[in-house]
C-alpha positions as CSV (number, residue, x, y, z in Angstrom):
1,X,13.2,22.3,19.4
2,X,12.1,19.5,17.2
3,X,11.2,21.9,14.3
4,X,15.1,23.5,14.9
5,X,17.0,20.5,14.5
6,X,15.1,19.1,11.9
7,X,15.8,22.1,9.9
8,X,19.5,22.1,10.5
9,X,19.2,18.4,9.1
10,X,17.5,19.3,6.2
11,X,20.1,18.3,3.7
12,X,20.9,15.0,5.5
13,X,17.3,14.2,4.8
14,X,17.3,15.3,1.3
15,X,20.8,13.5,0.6
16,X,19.3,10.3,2.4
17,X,16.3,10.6,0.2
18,X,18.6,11.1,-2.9
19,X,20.6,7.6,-1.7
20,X,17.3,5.4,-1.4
21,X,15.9,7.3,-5.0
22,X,19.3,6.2,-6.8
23,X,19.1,2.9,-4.8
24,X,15.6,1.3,-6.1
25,X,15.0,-2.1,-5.5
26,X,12.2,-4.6,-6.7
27,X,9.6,-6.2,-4.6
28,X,11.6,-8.5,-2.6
29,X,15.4,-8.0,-3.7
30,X,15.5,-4.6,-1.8
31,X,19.1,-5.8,-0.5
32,X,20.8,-2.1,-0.6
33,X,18.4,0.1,0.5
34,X,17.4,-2.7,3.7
35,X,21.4,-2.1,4.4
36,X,21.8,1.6,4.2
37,X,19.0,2.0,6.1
38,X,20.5,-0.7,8.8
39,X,23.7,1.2,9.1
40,X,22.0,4.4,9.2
41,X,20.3,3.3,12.5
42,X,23.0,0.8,13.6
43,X,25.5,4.1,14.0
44,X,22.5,6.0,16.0
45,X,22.9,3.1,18.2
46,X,19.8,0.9,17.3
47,X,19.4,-2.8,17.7
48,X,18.3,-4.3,14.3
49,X,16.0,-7.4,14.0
50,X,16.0,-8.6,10.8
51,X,15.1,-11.2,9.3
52,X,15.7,-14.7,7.1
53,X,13.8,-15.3,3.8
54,X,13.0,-11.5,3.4
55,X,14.4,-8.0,3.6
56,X,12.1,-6.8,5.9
57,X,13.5,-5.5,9.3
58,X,12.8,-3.6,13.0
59,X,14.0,-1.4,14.9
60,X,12.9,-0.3,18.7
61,X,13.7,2.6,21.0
62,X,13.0,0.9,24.4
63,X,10.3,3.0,26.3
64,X,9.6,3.3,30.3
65,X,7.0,0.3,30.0
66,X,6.7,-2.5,27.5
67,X,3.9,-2.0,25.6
68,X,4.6,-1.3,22.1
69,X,3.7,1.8,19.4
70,X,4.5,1.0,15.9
71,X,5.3,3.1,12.8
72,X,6.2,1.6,9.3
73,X,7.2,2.6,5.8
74,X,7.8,0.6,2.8
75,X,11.2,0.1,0.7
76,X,10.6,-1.4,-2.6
77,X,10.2,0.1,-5.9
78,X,7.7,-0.2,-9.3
79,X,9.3,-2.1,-12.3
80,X,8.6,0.0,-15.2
81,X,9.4,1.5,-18.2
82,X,11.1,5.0,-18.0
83,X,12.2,6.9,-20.9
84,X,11.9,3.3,-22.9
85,X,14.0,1.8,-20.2
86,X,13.2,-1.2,-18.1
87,X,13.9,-0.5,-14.2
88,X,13.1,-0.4,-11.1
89,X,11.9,3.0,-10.0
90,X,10.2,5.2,-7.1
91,X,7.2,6.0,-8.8
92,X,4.8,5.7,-5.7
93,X,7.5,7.3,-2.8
94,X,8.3,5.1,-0.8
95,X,11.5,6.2,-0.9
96,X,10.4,9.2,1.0
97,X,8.9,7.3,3.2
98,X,11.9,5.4,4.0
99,X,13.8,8.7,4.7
100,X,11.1,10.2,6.7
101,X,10.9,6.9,9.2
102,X,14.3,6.7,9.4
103,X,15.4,10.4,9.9
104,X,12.3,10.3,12.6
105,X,13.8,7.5,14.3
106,X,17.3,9.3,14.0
107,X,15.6,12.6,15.5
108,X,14.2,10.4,18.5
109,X,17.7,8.7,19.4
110,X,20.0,12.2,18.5
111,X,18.0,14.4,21.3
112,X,18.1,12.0,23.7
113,X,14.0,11.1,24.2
114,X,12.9,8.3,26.1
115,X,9.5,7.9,25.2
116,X,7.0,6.3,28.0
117,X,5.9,3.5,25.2
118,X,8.5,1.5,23.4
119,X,8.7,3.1,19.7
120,X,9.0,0.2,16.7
121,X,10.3,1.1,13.2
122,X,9.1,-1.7,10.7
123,X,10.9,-1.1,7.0
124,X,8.7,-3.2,5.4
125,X,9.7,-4.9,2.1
126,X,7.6,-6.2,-1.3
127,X,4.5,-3.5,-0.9
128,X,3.9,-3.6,-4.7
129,X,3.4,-7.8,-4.6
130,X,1.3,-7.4,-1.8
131,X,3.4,-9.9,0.1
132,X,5.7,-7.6,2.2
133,X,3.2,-7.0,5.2
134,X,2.0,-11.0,5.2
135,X,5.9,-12.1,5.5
136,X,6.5,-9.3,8.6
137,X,3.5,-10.2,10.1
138,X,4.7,-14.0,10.0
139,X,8.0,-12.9,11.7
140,X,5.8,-11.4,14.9
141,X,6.8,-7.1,13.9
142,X,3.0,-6.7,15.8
143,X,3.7,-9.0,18.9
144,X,3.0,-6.8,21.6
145,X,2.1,-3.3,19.7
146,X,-1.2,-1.4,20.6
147,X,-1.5,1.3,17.6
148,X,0.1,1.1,14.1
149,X,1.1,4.2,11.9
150,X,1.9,4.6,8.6
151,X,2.5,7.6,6.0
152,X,1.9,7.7,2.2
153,X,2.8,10.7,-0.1
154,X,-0.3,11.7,-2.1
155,X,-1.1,13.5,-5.8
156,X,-1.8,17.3,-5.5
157,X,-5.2,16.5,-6.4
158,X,-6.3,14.6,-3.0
159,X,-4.1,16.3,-0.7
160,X,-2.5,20.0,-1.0
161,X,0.8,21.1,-0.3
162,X,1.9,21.9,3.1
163,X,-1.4,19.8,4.5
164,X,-1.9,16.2,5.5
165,X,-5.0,13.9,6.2
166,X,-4.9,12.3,9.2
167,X,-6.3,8.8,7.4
168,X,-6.3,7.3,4.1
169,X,-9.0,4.9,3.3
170,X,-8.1,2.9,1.2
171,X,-10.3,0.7,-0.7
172,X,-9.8,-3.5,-0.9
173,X,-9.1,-4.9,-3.8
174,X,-8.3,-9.0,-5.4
175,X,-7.7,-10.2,-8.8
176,X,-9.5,-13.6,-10.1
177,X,-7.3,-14.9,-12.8
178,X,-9.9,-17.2,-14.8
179,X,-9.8,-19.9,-17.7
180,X,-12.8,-20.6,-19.8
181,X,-12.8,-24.0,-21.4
182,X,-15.7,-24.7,-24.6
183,X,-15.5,-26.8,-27.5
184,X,-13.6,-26.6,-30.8
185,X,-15.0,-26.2,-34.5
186,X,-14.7,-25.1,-37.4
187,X,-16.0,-21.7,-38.0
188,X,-18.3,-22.9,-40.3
189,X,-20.3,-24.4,-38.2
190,X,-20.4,-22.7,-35.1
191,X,-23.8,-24.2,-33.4
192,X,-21.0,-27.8,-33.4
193,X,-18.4,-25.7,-30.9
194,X,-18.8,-23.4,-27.5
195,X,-17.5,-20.2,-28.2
196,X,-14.8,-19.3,-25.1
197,X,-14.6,-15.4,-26.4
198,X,-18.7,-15.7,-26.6
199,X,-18.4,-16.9,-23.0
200,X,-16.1,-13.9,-21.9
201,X,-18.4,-11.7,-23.6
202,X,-21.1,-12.5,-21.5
203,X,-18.8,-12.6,-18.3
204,X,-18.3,-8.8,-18.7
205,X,-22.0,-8.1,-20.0
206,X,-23.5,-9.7,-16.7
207,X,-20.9,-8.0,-14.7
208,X,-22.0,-4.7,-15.4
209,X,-25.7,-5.4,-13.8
210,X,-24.1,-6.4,-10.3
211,X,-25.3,-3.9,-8.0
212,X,-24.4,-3.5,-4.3
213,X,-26.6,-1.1,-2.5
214,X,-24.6,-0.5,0.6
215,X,-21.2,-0.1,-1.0
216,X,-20.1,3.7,-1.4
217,X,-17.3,2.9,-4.5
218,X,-17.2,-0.3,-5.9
219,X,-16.2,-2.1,-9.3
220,X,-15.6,-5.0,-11.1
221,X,-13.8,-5.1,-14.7
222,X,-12.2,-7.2,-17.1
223,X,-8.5,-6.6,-16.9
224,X,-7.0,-9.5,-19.1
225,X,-8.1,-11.7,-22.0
226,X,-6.6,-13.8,-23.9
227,X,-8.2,-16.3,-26.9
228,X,-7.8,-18.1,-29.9
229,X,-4.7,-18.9,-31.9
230,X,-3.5,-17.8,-35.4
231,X,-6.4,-19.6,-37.3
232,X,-9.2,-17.2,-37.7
233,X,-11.3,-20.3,-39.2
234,X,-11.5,-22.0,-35.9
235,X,-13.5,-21.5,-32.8
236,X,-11.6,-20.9,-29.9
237,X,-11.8,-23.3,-27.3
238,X,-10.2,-21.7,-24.3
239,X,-10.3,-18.2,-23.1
240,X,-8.0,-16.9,-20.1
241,X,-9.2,-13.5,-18.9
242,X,-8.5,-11.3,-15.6
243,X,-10.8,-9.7,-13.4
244,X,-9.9,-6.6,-11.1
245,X,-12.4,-6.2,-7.9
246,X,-12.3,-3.1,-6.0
247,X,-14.3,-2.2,-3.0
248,X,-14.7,0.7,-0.5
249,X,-15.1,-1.4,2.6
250,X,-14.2,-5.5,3.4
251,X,-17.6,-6.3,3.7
252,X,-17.9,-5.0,0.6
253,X,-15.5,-6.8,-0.9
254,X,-16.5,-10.1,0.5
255,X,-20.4,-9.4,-1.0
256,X,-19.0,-8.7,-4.5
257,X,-16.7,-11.5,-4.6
258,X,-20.0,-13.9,-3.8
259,X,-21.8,-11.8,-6.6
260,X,-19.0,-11.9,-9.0
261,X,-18.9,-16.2,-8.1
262,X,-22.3,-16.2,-9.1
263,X,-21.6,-14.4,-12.7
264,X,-19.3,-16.9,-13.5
265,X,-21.4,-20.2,-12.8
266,X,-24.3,-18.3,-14.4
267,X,-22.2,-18.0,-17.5
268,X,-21.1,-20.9,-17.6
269,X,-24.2,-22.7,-17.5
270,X,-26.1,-20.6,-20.1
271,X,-23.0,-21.4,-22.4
272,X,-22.1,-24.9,-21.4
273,X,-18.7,-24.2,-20.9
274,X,-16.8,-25.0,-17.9
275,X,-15.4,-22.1,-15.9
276,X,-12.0,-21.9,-13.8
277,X,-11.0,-19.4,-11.2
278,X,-9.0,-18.0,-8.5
279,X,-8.3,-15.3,-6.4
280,X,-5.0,-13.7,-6.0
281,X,-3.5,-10.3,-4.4
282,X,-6.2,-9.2,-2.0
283,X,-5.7,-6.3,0.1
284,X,-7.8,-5.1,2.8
285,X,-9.7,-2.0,3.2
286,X,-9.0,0.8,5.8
287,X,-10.4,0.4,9.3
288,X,-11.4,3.5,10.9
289,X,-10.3,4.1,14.3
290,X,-11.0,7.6,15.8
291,X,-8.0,7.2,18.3
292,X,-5.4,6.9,16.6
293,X,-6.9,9.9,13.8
294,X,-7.2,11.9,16.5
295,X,-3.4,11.2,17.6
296,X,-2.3,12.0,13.6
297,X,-4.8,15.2,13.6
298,X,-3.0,16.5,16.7
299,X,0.4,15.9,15.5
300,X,-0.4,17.3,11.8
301,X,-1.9,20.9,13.6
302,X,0.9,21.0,15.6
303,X,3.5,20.7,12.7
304,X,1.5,22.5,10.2
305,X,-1.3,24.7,12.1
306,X,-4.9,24.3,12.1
307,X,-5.3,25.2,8.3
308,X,-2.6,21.9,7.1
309,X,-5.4,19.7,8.0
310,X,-6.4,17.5,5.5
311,X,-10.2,16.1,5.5
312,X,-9.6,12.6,5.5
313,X,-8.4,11.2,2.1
314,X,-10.4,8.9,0.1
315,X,-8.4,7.2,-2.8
316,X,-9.5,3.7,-5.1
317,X,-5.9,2.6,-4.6
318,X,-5.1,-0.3,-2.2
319,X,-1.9,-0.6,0.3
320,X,-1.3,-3.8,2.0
321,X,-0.3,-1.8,5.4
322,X,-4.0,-3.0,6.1
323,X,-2.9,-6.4,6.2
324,X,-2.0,-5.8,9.5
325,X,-5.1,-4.6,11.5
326,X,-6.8,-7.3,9.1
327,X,-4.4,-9.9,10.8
328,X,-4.5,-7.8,14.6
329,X,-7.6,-6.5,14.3
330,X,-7.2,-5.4,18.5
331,X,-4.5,-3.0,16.7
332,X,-5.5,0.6,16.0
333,X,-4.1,2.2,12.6
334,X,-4.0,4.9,10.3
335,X,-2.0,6.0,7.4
336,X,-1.7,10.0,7.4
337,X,-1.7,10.9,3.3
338,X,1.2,14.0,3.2
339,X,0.7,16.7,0.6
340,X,3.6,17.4,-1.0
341,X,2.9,19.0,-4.4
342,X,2.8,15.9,-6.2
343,X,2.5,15.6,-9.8
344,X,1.9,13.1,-12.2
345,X,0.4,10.8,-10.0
346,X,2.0,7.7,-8.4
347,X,3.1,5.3,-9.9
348,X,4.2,7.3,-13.1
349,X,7.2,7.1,-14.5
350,X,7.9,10.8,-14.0
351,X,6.4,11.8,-10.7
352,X,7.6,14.4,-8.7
353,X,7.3,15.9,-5.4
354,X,8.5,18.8,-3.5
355,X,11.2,18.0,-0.9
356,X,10.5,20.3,1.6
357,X,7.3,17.6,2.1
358,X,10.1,15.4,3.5
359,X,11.4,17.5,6.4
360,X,7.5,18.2,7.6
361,X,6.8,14.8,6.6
362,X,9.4,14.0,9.4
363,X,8.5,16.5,11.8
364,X,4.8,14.7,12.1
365,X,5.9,11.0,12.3
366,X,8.0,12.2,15.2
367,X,5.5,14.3,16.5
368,X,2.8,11.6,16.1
369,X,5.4,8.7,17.4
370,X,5.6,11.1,21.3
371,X,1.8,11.7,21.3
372,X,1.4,8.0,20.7
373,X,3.8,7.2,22.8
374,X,2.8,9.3,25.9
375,X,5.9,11.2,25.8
376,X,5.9,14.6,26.8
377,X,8.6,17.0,25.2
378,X,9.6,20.6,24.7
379,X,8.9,21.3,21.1
């Protein structure tokens, strides 16, 4: 039944996705798209809760009891440049996922299920900043939910067509923005100066020795560096460099942020320099919890058959959807990764996918929000 209506929607949900596409919004001013979604749901007869200071907002179809099953999808776009253009565009899908949590929510209300467990649709804002889960997490979108979904499109080349992984794990990942501060002289006599650049040399030359033995995927790299002005005759005084960390795991992380501290005072005492830092944009890793991959492996075979299962998907990308089992860590989640013929990869400025992934795409949210939700009904 599910599969039937959906497919006699099929052009609304292509048309919606179309609407969002055209829409694109930066992290954070996703004014339109928050909107069109809100009507969308508002004339299915929804409640919205949204919110002040952000974009951000919920929507709940009341179950038989009060506990609370959550599914959520991002609204923002990338800034970048496309065909030498400066915009704002849907290079990593979250367009799509938009249109499939809101034409699943729409599927829900239109036939008439009420599920056993009250079903929440977060649109979150500001993904790309990294921000957008902290500032719905602040407003209470977790009070009272149990298990957390989420859905990402994925690159041909970690997930095929017509399948899905029932989890994405996702690495963690931070930025430490850094200054170096030495001494000034003249070229000529460098043994009278501290050489910053010489200082950030060694910073990446010491980095490459750190070694964590029970970390799967890990790496630490200079990202950003910046030194000296337009005298070539002088010896720079003050670097300011970047450093991207990226671990499989959040213990992980917290082991090579502690190894990557102790580079940086290390350098800086074998150079006599004085080193600055801090950290900014960390995500989490994935948690892995077998219930609720269970619940996404069911729904994916039932939508797709045996053979559109997905091992799970491991990426070196970060989503700040972990945020919230980092924050409620007695909340179960998983983010399924949909094949959909993806090409490019995300986050180019000309990626594509195939539509049709947005109608199954559908179908397995709604799928996955009944399972989750204890709600038995005729498919």
């Amino acid at each position: 039944m599910i599969q039937s209506y959906l497919d006699s929607k099929k052009s609304d949900i292509y048309q919606t996705y179309r609407d969002l596409h055209e829409l694109a919004e930066p992290s954070g001013q996703e004014v339109k798209t928050s909107a069109y979604l809100q009507q969308k749901l508002a004339e299915a007869g929804y409640q919205i809760q949204a919110f002040s200071g952000h974009h951000g907002f919920i929507a709940d179809l009341a179950g038989v009891s009060s506990e609370i099953i959550a599914i959520r999808a991002d609204m923002d776009a990338v800034v970048q440049y496309v065909d030498g253009v400066l915009k704002a565009n849907h290079s990593c899908g979250h367009d799509a996922h938009s249109t499939m949590l809101v034409h699943t929510a729409l599927t829900l209300a239109d036939l008439k299920i009420v599920p056993q467990k009250t079903i929440r649709f977060i649109f979150q804002p500001a993904e790309e900043t990294g921000t957008g889960a902290v500032e719905m997490i602040k407003d209470g979108v977790l009070e009272g939910v149990t298990e957390l979904y989420g859905i990402h499109v994925r690159p041909e080349w970690e997930v095929d067509k017509k399948m899905a992984a029932p989890v994405i794990l996702h690495g963690s990942s931070v930025t430490l923005h850094g200054k170096i501060h030495g001494l000034q002289a003249h070229a000529s006599r460098p043994e009278l100066g501290r050489n910053a650049i010489e200082a950030a040399a060694q910073v990446i030359q010491v980095l490459q020795g750190i070694r964590l033995e029970a970390e799967r995927d890990y790496s630490v790299k200079m990202t950003k560096l910046h030194a000296g002005t337009d005298s070539t005759n002088v010896i720079p005084d003050e670097a300011v460099f970047a450093l991207d960390l990226r671990a499989a795991t959040n213990s992980g992380m917290e082991e090579l942020k502690k190894r990557t501290v102790h580079v940086l005072e290390r350098v800086s005492a074998l150079t006599e320099t004085t080193i600055d830092w801090e950290w900014e944009g960390h995500t989490y890793a994935a948690v892995v919890n077998e219930r609720v991959i269970n619940r996404t492996k069911e729904a994916i075979k039932a939508v797709l058959g045996p053979g559109g299962l997905a091992p799970a998907c491991e990426t070196k990308g970060a989503e700040d959807f972990h945020f919230y089992s980092a924050h409620y860590p007695h909340v179960a989640s998983t983010m399924i990764g949909l094949g959909c013929g993806l090409k490019h990869g995300l986050h180019h400025p000309q990626m594509t996918f195939d539509l049709e992934a947005l109608v199954y795409g559908t179908h397995i949210l709604t799928k996955t929000a009944l399972l989750a939700s204890q709600t038995d009904f005729q498919q």
